[in-house]
C-alpha positions in Angstrom: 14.5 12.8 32.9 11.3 14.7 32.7 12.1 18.1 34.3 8.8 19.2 34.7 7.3 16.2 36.0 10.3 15.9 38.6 10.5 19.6 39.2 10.2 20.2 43.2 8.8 23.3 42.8 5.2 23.8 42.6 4.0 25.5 39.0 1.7 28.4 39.6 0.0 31.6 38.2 0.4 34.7 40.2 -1.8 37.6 39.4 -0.4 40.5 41.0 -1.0 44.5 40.3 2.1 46.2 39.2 3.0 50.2 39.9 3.4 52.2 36.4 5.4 55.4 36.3 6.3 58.1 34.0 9.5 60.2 34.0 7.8 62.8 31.8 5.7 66.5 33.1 2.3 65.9 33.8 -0.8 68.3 35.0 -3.3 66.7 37.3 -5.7 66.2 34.5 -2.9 64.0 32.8 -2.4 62.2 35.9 -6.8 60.7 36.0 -5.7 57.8 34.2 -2.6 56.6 35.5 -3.3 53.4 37.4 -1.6 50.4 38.5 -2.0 47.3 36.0 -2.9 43.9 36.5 0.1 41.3 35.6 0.1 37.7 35.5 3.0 35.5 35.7 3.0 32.0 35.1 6.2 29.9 36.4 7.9 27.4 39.0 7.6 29.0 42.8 11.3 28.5 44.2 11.2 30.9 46.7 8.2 32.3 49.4 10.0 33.9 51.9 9.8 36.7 53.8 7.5 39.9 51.8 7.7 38.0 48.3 7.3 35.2 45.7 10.4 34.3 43.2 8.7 32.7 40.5 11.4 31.1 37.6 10.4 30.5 34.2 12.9 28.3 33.6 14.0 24.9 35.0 17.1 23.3 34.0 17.9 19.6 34.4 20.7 19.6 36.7 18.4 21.8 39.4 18.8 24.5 38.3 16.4 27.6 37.2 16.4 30.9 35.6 14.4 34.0 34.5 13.3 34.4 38.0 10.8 37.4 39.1 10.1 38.5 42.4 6.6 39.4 42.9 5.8 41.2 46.5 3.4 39.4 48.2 1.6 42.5 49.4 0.6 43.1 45.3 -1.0 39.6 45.2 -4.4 39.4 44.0 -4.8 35.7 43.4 -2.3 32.5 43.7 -2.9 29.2 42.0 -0.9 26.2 41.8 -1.5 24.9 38.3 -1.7 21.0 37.8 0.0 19.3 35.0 -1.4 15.8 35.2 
């Protein structure tokens, strides 16, 4: 069985921005260069609903799936379904 060829969920990239934080004291000044970064994930879409996308980087062959991130939908930059073939 080839899982990915078989997989029913659609592989895609995801570039999304992401919030940074910092526990530590800060004056304004230090503050200019805090800015969100731009993430890309890369995996199998099992899950749209509602405000985000769980994307799993791992399928298993009885169905399965695993490492799964949930990306809020409202951070999406750019979605792409990637093709295989």
């Amino acid at each position: 069985m080839n899982v990915v060829e078989e997989a029913k969920y659609p592989l895609v990239l995801i570039e999304w921005e992401d919030h940074v934080g910092d526990a530590g004291w800060h004056t304004e000044d230090s503050l200019k260069d805090m800015e969100p970064v731009t993430a890309y994930t890369l995996g199998w879409l099992v899950s749209k609903r509602g405000k985000s996308y769980k994307v799993a980087d791992t399928l298993l062959d009885d169905g399965g799936f695993g490492g799964v991130s949930t990306i809020l939908k409202v951070c999406v930059v750019k979605f792409s379904e990637v093709d295989l073939s």
